[in-house]
N, CA, C and O of each residue as an XYZ file, in Angstrom:
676
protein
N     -29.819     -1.750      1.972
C     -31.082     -2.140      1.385
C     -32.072     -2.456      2.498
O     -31.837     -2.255      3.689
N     -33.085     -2.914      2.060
C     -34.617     -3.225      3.113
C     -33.974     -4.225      3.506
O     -33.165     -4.706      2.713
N     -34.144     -4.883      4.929
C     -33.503     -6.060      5.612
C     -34.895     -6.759      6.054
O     -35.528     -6.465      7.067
N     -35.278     -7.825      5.017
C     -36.058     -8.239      5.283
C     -36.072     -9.962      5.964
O     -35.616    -11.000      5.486
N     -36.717     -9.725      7.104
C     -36.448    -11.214      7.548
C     -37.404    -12.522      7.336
O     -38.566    -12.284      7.005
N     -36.974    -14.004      7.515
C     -37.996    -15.092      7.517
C     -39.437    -14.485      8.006
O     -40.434    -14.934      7.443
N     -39.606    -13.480      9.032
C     -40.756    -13.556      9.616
C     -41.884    -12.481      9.046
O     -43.079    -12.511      8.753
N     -40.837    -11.542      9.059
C     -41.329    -10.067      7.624
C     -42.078    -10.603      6.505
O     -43.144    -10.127      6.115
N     -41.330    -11.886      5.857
C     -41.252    -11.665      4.196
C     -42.994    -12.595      5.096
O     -44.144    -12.207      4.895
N     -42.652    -13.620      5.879
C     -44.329    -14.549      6.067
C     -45.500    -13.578      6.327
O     -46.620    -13.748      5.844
N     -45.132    -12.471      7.187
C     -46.222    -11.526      7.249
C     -46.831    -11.251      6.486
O     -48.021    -11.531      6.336
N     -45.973    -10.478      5.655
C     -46.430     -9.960      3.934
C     -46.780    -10.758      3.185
O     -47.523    -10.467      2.248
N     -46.271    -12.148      3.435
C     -47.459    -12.961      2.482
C     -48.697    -13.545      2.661
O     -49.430    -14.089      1.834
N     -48.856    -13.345      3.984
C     -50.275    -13.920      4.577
C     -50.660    -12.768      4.299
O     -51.727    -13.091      3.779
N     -50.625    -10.809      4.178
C     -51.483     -9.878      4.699
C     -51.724    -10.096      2.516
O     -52.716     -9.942      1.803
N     -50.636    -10.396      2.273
C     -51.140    -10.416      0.744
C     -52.085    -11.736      0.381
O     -52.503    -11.548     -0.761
N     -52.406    -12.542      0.713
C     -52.895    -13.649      1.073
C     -54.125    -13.067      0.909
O     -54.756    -12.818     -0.118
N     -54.334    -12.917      1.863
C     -55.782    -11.981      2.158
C     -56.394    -10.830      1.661
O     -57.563    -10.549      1.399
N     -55.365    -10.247      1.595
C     -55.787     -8.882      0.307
C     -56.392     -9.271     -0.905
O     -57.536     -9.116     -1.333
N     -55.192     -9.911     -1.457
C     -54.941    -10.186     -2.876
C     -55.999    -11.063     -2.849
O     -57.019    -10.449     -3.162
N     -56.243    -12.361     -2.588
C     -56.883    -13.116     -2.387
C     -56.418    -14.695     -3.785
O     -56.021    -14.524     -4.937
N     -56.648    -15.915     -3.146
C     -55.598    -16.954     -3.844
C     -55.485    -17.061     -5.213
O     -54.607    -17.672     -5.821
N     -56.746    -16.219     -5.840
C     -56.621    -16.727     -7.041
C     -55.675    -16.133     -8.085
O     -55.218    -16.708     -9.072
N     -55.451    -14.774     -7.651
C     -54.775    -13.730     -8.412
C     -53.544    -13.974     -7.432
O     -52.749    -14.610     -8.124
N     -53.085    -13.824     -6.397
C     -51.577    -14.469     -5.621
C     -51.022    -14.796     -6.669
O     -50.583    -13.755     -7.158
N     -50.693    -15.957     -7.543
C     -49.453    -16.400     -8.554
C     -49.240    -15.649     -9.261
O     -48.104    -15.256     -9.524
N     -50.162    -15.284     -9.709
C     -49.894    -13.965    -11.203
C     -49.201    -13.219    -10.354
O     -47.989    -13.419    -10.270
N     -49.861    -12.154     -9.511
C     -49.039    -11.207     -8.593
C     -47.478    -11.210     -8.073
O     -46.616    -10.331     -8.104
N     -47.469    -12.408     -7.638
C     -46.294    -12.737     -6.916
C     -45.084    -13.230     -8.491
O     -43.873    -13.012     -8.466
N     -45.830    -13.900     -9.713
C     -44.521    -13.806    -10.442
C     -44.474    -12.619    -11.528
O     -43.790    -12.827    -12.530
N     -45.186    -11.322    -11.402
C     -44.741     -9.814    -11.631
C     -43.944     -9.666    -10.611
O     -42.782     -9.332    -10.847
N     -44.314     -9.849     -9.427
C     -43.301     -8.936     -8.333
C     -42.264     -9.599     -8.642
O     -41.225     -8.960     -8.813
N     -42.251    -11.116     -8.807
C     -40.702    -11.275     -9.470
C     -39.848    -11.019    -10.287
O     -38.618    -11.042    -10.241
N     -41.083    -10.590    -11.599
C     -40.670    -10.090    -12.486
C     -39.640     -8.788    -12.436
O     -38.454     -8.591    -12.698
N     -40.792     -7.991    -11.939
C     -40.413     -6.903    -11.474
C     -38.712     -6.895    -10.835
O     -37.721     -6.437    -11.405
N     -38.757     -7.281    -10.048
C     -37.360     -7.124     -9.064
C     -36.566     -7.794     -9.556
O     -35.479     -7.592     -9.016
N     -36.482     -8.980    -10.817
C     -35.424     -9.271    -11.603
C     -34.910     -7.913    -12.308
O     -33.802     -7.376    -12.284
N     -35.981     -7.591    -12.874
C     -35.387     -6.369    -13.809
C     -34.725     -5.360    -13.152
O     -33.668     -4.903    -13.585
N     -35.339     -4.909    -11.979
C     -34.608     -3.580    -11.078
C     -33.135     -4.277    -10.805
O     -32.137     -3.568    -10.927
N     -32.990     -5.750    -10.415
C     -31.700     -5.905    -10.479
C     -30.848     -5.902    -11.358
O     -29.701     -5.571    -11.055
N     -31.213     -6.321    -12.875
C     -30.435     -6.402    -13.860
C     -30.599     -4.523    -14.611
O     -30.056     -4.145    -15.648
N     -31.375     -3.782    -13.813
C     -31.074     -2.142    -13.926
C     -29.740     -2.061    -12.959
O     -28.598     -1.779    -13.321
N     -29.994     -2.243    -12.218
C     -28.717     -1.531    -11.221
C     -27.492     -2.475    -11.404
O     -26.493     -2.005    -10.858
N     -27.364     -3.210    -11.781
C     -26.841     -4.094    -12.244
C     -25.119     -3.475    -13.726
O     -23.902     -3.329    -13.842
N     -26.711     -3.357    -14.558
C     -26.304     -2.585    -15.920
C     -25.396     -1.074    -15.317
O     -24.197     -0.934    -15.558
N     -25.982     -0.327    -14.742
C     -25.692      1.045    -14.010
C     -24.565      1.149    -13.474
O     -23.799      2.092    -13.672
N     -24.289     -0.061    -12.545
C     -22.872     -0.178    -12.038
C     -21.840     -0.347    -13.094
O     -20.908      0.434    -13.283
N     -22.043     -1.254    -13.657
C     -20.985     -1.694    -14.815
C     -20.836     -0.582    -15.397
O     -19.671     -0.303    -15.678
N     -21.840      0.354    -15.751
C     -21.615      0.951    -16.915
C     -20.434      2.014    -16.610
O     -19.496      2.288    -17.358
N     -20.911      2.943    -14.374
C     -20.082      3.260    -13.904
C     -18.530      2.801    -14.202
O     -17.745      3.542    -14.793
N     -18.192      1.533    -13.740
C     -16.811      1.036    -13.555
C     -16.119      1.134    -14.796
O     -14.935      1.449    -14.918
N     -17.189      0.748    -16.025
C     -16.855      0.703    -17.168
C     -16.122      2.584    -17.527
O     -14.942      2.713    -17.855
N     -16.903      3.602    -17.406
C     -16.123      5.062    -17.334
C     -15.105      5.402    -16.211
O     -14.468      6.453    -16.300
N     -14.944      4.673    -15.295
C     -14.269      5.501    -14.494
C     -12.813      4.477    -15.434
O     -11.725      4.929    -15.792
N     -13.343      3.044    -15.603
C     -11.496      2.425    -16.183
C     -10.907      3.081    -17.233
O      -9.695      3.288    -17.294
N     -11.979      3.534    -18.345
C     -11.922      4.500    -19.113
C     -11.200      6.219    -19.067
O     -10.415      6.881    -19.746
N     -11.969      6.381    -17.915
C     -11.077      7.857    -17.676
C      -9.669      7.340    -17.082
O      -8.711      8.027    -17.435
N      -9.387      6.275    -16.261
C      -8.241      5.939    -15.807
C      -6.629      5.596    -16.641
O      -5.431      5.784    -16.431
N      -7.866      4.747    -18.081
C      -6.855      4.453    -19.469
C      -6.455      6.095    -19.772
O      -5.315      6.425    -19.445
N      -7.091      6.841    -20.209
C      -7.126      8.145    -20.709
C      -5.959      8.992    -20.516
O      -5.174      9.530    -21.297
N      -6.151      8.931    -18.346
C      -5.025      9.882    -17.936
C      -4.088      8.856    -18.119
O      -3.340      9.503    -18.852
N      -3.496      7.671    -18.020
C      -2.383      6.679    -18.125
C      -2.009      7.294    -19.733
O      -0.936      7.896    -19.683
N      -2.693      7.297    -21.319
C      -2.251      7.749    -22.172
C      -1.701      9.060    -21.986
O      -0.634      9.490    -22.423
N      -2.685      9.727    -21.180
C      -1.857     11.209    -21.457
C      -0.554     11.276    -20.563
O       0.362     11.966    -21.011
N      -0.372     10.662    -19.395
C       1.269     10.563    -18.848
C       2.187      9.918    -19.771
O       3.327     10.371    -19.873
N       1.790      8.826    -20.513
C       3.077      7.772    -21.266
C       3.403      8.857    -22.856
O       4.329      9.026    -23.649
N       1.988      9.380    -22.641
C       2.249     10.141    -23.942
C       3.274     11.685    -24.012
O       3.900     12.204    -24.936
N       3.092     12.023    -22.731
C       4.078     13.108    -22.120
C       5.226     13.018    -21.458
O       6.035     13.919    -21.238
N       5.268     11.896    -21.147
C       6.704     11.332    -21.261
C       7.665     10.814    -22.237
O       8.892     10.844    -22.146
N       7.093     10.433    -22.989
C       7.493      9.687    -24.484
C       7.975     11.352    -24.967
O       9.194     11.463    -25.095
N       7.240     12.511    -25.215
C       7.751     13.708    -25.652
C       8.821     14.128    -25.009
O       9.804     14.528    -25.632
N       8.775     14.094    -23.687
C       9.970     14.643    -23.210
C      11.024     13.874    -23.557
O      12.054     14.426    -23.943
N      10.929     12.370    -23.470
C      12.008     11.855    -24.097
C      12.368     12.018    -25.253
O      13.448     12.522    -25.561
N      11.686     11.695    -25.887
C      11.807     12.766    -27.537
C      12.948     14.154    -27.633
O      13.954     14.319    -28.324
N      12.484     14.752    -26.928
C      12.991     16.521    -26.728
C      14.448     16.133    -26.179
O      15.429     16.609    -26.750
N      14.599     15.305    -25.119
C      16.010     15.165    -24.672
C      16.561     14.386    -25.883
O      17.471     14.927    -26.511
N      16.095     13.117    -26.305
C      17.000     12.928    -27.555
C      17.822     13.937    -28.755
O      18.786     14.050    -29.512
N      16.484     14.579    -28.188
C      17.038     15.195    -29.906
C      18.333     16.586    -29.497
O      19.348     16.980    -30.072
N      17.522     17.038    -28.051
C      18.771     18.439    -27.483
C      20.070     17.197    -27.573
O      20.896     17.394    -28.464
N      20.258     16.010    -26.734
C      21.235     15.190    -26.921
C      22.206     15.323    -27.982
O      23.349     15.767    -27.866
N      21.512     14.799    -29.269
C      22.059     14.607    -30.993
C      22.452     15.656    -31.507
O      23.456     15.650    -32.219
N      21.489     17.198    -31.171
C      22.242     18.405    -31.410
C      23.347     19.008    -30.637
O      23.983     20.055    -30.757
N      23.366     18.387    -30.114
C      24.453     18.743    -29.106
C      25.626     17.807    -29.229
O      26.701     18.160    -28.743
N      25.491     16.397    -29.965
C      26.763     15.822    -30.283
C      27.328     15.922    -31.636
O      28.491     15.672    -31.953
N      26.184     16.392    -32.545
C      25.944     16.854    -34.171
C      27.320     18.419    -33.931
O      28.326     18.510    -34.635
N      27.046     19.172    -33.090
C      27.830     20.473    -32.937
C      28.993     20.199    -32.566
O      29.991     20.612    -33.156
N      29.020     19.432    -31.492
C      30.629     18.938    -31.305
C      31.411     18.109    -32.333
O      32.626     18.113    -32.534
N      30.562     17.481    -32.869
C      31.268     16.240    -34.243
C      31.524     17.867    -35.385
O      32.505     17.726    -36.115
N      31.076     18.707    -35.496
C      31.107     19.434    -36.820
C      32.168     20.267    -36.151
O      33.220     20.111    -36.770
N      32.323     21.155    -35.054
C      33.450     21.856    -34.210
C      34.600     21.272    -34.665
O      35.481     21.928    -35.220
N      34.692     19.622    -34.402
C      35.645     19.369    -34.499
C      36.214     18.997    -35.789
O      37.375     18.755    -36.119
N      35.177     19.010    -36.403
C      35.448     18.533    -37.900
C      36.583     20.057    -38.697
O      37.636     20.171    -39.325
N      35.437     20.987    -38.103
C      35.942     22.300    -38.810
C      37.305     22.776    -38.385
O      37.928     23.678    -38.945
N      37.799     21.927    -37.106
C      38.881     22.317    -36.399
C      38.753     23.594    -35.102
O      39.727     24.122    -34.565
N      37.877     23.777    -34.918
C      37.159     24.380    -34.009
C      37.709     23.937    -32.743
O      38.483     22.983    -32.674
N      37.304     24.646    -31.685
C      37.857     24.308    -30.074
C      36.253     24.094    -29.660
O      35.538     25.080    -29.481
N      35.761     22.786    -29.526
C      34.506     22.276    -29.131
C      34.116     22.906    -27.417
O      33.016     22.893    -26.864
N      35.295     23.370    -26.936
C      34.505     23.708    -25.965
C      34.108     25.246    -26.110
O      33.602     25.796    -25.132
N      34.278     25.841    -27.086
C      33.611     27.085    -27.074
C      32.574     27.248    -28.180
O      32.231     28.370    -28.553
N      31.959     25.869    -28.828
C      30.793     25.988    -29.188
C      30.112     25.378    -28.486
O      28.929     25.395    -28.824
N      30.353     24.795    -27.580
C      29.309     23.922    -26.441
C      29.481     24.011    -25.067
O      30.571     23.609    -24.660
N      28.623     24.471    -24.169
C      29.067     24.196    -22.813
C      29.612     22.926    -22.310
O      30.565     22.845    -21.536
N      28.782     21.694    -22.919
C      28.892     20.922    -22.249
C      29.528     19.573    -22.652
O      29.466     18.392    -22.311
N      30.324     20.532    -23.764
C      31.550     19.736    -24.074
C      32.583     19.968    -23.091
O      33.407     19.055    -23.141
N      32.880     20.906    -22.146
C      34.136     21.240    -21.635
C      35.290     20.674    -20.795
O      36.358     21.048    -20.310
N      34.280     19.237    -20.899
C      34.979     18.302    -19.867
C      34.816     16.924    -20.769
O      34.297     15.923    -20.274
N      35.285     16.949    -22.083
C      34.811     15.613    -22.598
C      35.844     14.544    -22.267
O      37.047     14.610    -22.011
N      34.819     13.355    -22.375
C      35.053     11.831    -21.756
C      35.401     10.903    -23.174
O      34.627     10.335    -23.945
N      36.638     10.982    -23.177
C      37.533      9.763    -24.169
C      37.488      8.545    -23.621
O      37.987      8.234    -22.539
N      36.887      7.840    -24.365
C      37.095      6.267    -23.774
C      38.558      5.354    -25.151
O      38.574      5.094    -26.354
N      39.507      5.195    -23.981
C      40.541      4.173    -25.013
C      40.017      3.266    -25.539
O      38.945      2.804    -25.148
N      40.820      2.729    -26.762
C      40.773      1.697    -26.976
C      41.108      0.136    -25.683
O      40.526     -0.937    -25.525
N      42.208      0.725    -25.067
C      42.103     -0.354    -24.093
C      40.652     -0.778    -23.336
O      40.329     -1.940    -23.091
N      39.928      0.301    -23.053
C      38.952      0.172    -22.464
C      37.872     -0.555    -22.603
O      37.271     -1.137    -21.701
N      37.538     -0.524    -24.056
C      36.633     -0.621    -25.220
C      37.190     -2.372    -25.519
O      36.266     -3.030    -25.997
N      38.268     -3.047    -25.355
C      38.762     -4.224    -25.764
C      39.005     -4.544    -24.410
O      39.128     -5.764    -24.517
N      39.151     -4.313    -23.283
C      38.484     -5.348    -21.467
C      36.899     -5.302    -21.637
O      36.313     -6.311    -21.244
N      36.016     -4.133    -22.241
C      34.887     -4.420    -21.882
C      34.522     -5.467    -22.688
O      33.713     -6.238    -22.170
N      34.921     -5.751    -23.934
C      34.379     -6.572    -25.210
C      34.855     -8.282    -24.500
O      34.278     -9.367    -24.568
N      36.245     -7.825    -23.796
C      36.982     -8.754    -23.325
C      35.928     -9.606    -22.085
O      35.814    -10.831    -22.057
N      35.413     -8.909    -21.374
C      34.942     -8.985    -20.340
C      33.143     -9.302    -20.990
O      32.601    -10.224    -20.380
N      32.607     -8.900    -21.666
C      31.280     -9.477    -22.367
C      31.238    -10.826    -22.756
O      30.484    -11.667    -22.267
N      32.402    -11.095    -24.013
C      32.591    -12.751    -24.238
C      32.785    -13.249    -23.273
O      32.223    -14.343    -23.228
N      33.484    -12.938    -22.154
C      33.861    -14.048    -21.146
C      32.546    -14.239    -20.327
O      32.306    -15.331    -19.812
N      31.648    -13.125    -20.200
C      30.428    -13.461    -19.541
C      29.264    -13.964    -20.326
O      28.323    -14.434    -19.688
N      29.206    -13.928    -21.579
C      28.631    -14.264    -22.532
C      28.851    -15.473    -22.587
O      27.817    -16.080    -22.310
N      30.070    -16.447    -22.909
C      30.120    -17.834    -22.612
C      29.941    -18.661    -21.526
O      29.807    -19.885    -21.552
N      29.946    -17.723    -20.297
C      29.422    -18.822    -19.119
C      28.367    -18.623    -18.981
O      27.835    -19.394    -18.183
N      27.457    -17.564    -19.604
C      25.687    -17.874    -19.372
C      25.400    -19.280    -21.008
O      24.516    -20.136    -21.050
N      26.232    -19.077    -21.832
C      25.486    -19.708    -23.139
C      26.524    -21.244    -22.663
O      25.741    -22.193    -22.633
N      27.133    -21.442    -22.514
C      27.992    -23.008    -22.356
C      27.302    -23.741    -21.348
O      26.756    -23.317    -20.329
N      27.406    -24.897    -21.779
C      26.943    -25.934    -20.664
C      28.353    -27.138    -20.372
O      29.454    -26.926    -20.880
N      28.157    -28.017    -19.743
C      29.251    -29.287    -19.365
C      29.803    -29.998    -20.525
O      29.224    -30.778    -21.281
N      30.870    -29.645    -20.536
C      31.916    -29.609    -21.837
C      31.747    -30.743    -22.066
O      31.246    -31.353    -21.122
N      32.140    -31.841    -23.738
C      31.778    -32.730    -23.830
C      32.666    -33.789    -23.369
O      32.181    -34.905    -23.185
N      34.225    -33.528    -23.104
C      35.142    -34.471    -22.821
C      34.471    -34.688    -21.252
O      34.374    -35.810    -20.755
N      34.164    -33.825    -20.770
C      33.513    -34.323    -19.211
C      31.957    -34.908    -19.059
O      31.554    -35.049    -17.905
N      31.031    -35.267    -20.185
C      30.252    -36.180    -20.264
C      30.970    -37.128    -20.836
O      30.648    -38.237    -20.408
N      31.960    -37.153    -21.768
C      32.555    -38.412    -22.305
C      32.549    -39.645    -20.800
O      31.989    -40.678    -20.431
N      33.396    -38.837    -20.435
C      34.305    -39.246    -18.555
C      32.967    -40.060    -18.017
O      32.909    -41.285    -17.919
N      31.948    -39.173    -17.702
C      31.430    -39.383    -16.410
C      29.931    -40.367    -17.222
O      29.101    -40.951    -16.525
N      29.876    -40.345    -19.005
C      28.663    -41.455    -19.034
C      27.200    -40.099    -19.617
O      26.112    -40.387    -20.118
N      27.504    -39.320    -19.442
C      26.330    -38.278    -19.537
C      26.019    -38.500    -20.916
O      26.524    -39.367    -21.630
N      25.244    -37.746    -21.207
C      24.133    -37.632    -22.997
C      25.349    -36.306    -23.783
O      25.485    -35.105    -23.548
N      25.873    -37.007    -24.510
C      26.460    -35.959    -25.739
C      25.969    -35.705    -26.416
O      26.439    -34.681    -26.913
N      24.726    -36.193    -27.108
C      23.836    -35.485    -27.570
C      22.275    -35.598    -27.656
O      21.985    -36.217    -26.632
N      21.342    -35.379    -28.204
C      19.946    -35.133    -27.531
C      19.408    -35.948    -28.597
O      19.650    -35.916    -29.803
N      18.505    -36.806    -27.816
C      18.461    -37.717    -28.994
C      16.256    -37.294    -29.326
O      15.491    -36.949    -28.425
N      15.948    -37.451    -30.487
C      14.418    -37.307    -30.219
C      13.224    -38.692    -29.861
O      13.483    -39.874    -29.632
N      11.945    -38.024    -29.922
C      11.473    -39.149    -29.005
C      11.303    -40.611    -29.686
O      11.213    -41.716    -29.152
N      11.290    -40.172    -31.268
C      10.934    -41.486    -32.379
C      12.495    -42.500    -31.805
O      12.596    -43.682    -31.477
N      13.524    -41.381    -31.893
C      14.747    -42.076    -32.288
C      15.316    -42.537    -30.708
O      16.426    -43.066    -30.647
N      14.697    -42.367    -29.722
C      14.549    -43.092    -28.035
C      13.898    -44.203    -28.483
O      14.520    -45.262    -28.404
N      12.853    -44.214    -28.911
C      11.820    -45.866    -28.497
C      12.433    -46.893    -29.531
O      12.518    -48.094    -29.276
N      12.921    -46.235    -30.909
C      13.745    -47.265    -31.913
C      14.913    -47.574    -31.185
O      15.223    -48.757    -31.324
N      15.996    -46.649    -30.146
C      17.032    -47.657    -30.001
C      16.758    -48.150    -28.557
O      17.774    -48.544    -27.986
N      15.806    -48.205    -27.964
C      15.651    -48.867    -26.750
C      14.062    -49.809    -27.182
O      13.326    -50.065    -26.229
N      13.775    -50.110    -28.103
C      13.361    -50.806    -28.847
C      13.424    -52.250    -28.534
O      14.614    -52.391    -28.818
N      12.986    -53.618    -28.105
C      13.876    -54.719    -27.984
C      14.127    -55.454    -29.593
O      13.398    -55.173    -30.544
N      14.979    -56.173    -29.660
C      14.968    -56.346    -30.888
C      15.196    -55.410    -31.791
O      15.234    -55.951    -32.896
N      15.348    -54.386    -31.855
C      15.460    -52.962    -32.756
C      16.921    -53.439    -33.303
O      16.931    -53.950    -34.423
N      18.125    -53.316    -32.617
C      19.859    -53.787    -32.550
C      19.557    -55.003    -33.516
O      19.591    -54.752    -34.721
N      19.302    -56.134    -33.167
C      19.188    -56.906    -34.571
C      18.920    -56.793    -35.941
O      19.601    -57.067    -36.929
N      17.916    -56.384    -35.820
C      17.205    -56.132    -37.331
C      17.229    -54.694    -37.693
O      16.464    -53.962    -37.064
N      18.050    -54.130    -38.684
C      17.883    -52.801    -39.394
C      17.065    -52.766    -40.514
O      17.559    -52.887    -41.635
N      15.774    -52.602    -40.331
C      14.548    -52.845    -41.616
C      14.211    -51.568    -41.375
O      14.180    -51.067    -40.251
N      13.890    -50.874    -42.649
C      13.124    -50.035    -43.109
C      11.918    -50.100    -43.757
O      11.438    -51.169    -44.135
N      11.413    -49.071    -43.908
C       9.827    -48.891    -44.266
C      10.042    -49.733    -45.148
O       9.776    -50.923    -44.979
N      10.820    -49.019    -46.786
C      10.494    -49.460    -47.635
C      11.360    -50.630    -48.243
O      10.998    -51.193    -49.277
C-alpha cells in the first residue's frame, strides 16, 4: 500500500489547508474519511468473499474423495458377500467350492478351540479394564465401599445429625 509517514500525512494537510481553505477542511476531511472507511469495508467484503469460495471449493473436492471412497468401499463389500454368498451355496449344493471360486482355494477354518481362547482371552481383558479394587480389600485397608451422594455426605457428617433421626414430615 501507499506508505505514508507522520511528515507526508502533515504536508498534505497544511497544502490542503490552504487549498481547501478552513472552512470547508471538516466537511472534506470527514468524506475522505468517509470515503476510505468504505474502500476498506469493500476490500474487506472481497477478501472474505474470496476465502469464503476457495473453503467452498475445498469442502466440494473433500465430498467428492469421501464420496469415492465410500463407493469403492461399497463395490468391495459387495464383490466380498458375492463371493462368500457362492461359496456358502457351493457348499450347500455339495459342490467343490474351490472350483466355483478362485479364491476359495485356500480356505481358512477357524476351530472352535480358537474361537473359545479368543472369547476366553476378551473376558479376561474385558474385566481388568471394567473392575476396580475389590471390596474385601477396601474392607482391610478403610477405603469407600460405596459412593455416597452429596445431600447424603453433609447429613452424615452433619454435627448432631447421629442423634436425632427427624424427618421432614
Amino acid at each position: 500500500m501507499i506508505d505514508l509517514g507522520l511528515t507526508k500525512l502533515a504536508v498534505i494537510g497544511v497544502v490542503a489547508l490552504v487549498v481547501i481553505g478552513p472552512e470547508k477542511l471538516p466537511k472534506v476531511a470527514r468524506m475522505a474519511g468517509t470515503l476510505y472507511g468504505r474502500a476498506q469495508r469493500y476490500l474487506h467484503d472481497v477478501k472474505s468473499e474470496v476465502s469464503r469460495e476457495i473453503e467452498l471449493d475445498e469442502l466440494r473436492n473433500l465430498h467428492k474423495e469421501v464420496h469415492e471412497s465410500a463407493q469403492s468401499f461399497k463395490d468391495e463389500v459387495e464383490q466380498s458377500v458375492a463371493s462368500h454368498v457362492d461359496e456358502v451355496e457351493a457348499l450347500w449344493d455339495g459342490r467343490d467350492a474351490a472350483s466355483s471360486s478362485p479364491a476359495a482355494s485356500s480356505p481358512s477354518f477357524v476351530s472352535t478351540s480358537d474361537i473359545e481362547r479368543k472369547a476366553r482371552d476378551f473376558r479376561r481383558k474385558k474385566l481388568v479394564r471394567t473392575s476396580s479394587v475389590p471390596a474385601w480389600y477396601k474392607h482391610r485397608n478403610g477405603g469407600k465401599t460405596h459412593v455416597l451422594s452429596g445431600a447424603a455426605r453433609v447429613r452424615k457428617f452433619r454435627p448432631g445429625s447421629s442423634k436425632s433421626k427427624t424427618t421432614f414430615f
